[in-house]
KEKE-3310 file (N, C-alpha, C; in steps of 0.2 Angstrom, whole numbers, plus 5000, padded with zeros to 4 digits):
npx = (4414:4421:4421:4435:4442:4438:4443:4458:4462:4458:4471:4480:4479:4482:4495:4501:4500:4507:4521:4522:4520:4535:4543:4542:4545:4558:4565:4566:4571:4588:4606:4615:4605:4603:4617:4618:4611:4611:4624:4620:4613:4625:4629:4622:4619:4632:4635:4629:4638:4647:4653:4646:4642:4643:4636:4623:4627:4631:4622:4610:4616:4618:4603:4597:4605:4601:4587:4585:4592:4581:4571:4574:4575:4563:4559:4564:4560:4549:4536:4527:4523:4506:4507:4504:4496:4505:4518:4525:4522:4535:4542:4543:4546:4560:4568:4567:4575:4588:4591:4593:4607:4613:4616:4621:4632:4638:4641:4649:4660:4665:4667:4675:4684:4686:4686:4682:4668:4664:4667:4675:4680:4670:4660:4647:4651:4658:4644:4636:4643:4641:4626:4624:4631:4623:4611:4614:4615:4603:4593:4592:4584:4572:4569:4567:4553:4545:4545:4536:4525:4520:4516:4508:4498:4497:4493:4496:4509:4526:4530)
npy = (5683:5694:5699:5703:5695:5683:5683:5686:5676:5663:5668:5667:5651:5649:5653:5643:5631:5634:5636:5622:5616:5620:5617:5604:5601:5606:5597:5583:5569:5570:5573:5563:5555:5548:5543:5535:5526:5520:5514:5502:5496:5494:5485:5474:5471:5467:5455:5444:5436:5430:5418:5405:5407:5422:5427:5428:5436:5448:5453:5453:5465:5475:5476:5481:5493:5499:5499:5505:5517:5522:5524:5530:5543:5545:5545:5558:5570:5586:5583:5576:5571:5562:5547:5546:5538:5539:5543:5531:5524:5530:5525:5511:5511:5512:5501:5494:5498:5501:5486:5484:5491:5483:5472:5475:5481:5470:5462:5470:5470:5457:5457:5467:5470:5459:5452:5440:5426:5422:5427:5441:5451:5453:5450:5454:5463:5474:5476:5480:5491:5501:5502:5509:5519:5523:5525:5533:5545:5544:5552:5565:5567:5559:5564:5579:5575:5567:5580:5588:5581:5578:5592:5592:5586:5592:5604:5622:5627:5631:5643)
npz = (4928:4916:4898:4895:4905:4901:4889:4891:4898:4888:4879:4889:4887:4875:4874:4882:4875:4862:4868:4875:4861:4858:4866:4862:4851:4854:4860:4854:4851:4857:4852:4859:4867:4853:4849:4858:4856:4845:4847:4855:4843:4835:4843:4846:4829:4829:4836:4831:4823:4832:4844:4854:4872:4869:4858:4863:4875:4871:4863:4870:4880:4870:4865:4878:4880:4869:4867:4882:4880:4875:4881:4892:4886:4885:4898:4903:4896:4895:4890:4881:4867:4859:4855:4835:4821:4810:4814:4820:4811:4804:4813:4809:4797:4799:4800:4789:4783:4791:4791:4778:4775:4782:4778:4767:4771:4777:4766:4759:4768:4768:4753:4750:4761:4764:4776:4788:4789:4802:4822:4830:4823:4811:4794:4800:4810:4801:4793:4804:4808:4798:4796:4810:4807:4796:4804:4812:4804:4797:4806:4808:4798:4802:4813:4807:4802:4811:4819:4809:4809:4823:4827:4816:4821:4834:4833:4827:4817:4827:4831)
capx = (4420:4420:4423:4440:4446:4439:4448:4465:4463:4462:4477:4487:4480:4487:4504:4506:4503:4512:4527:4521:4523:4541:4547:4542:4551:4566:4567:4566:4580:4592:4611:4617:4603:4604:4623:4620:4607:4616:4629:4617:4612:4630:4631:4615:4621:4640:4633:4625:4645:4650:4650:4640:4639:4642:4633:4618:4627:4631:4613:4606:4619:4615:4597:4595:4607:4596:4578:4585:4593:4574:4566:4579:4574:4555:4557:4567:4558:4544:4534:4525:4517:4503:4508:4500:4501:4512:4523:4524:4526:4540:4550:4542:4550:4566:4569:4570:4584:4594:4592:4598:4612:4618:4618:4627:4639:4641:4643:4656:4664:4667:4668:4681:4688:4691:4685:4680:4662:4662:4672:4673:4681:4667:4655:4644:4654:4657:4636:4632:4647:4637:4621:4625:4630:4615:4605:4616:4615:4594:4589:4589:4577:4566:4567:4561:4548:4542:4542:4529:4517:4518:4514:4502:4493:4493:4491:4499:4517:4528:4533)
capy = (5684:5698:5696:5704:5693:5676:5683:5685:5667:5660:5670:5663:5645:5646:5653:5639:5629:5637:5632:5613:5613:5623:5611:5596:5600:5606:5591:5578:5564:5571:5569:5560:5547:5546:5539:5529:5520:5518:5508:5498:5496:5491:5476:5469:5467:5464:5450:5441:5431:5428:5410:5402:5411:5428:5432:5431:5442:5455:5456:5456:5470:5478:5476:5484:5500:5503:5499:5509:5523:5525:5524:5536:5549:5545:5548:5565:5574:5585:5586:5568:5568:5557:5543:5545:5529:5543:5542:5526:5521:5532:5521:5504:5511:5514:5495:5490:5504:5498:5479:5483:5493:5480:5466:5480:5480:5461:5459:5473:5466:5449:5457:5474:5469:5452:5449:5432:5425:5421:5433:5446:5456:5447:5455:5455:5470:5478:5479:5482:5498:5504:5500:5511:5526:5525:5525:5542:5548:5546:5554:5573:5567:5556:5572:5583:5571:5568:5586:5590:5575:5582:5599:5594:5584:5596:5613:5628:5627:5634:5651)
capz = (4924:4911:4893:4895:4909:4897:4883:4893:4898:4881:4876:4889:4888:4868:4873:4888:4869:4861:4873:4873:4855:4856:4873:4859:4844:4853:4861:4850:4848:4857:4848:4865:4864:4847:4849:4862:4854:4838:4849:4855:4837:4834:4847:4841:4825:4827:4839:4824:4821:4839:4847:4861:4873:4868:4857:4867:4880:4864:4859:4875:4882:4864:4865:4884:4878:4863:4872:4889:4880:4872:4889:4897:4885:4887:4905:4904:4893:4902:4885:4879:4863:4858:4846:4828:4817:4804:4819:4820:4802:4803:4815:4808:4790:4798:4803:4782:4781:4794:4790:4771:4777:4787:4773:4762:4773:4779:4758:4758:4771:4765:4745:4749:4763:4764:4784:4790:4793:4810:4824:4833:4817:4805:4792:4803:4813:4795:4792:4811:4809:4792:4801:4814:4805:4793:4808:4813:4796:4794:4811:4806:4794:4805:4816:4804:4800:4818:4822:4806:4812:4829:4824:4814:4827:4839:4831:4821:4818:4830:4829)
cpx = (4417:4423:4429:4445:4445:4442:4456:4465:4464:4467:4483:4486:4484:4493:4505:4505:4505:4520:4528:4523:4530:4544:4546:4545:4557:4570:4567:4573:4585:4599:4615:4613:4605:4611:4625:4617:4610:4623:4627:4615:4618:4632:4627:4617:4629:4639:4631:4631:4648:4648:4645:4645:4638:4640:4625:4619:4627:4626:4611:4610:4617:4607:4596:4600:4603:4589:4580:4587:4586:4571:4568:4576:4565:4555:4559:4565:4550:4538:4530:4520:4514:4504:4503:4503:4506:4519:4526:4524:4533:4546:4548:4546:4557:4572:4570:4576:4588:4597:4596:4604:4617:4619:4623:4632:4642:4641:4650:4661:4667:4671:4675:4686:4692:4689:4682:4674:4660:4669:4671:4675:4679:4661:4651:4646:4653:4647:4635:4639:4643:4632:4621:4624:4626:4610:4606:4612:4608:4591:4587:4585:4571:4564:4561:4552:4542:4539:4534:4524:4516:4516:4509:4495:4492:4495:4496:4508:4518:4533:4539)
cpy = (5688:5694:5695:5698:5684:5677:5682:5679:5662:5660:5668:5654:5644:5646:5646:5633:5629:5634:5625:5612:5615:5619:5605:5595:5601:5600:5582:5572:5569:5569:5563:5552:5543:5542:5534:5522:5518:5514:5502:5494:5490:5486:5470:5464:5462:5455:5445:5432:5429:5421:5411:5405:5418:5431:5432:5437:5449:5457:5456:5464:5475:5482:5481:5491:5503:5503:5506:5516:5528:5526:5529:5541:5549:5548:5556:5570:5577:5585:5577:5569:5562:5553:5543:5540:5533:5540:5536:5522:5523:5528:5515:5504:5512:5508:5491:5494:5502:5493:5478:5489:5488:5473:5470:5479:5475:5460:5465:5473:5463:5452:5462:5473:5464:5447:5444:5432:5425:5425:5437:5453:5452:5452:5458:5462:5476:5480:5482:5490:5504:5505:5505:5519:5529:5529:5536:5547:5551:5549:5561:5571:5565:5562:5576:5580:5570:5575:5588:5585:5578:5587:5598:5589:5588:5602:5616:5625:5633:5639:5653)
cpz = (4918:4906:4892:4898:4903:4892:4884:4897:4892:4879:4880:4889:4880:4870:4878:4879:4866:4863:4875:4867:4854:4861:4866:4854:4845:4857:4861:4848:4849:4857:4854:4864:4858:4845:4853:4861:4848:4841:4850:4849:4837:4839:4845:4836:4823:4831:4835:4824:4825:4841:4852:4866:4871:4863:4859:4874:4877:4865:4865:4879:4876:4865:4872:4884:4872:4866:4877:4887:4878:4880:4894:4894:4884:4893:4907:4901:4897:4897:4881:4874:4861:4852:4840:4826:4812:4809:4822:4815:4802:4806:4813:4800:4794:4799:4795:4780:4784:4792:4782:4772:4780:4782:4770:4764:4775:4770:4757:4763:4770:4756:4744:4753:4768:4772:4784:4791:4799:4812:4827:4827:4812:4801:4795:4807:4808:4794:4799:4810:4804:4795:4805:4814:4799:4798:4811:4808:4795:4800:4811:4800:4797:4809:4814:4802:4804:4819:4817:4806:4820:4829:4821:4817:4832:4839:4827:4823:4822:4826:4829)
residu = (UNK:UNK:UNK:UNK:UNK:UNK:UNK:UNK:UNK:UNK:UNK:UNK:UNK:UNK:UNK:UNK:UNK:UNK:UNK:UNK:UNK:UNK:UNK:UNK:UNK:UNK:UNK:UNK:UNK:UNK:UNK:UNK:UNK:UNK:UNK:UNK:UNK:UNK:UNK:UNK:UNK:UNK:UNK:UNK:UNK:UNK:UNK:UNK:UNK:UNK:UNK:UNK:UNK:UNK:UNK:UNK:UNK:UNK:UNK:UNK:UNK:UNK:UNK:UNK:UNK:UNK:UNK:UNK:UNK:UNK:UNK:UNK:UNK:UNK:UNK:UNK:UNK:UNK:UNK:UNK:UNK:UNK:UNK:UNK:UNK:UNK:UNK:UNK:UNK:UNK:UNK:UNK:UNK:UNK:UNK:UNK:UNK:UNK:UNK:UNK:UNK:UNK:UNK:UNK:UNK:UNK:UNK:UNK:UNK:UNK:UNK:UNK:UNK:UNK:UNK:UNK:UNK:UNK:UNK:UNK:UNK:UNK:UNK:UNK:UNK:UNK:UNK:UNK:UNK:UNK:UNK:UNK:UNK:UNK:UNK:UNK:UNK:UNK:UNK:UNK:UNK:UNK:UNK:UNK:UNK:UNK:UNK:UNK:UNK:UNK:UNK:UNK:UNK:UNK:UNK:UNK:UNK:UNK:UNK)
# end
């Protein structure tokens, strides 16, 4: 192998690169998951003020729309970055954001608009609805956030 022929290998093992790091930013939390998990969200917590037995079917049917919509978009994506602990603060921070959203709103439920404790229309719906669209709300943040810890674990920003 000449020097020409090792240089035009390098150049394209950066671009196949290059295109790993641009498959992984642009498919980051896409808005699809993002809503589907944010409903599971909201079964989770509306489930909280439900009697025996449902709200264990709530939170479980909750909980396997939120875990599976995560696991559906793990499996469909052809691009796998390596978890950093950054990347993994970021979603262990997003779990005190959620939790006081969801109080904020099981107190402005009960305080603003009067809804009963226990129920299927009970605070707890009020916080899990706020909860919900928090969770919408703060995701093109976590996004951006992701992508420049991905980037800057595995190399130059994309071009």
């Amino acid at each position: 192998m000449n020097p020409q022929d090792a240089q035009a290998s390098l150049d394209q093992i950066r671009a196949f690169q290059d295109r790993t790091r641009e498959e992984m930013v642009r498919k980051i939390f896409p808005w699809p998951f993002v809503i589907i998990s944010a409903l599971g969200l909201f079964a989770v917590f509306a489930s909280i003020d439900l009697g025996q037995p449902w709200d264990s079917v709530a939170r479980g049917l909750g909980l396997a729309v939120f875990m599976g919509s995560g696991l559906l978009y793990s499996f469909r994506i052809s691009v796998h970055p390596k978890p950093t602990a950054p990347m993994i603060g970021v979603f262990i921070g997003m779990t005190p954001i959620l939790l006081v959203a969801f109080v904020i709103g099981r107190i402005a439920g009960s305080l603003l608009f009067g809804v009963p404790a226990e129920g299927l229309l009970s605070q707890a719906t009020v916080g899990a609805a706020l909860s919900a669209v928090v969770y919408i709300a703060i995701m093109p943040v976590v996004r951006r956030i992701i992508t420049s810890i991905a980037l800057q674990a595995h190399g130059s920003a994309v071009r």
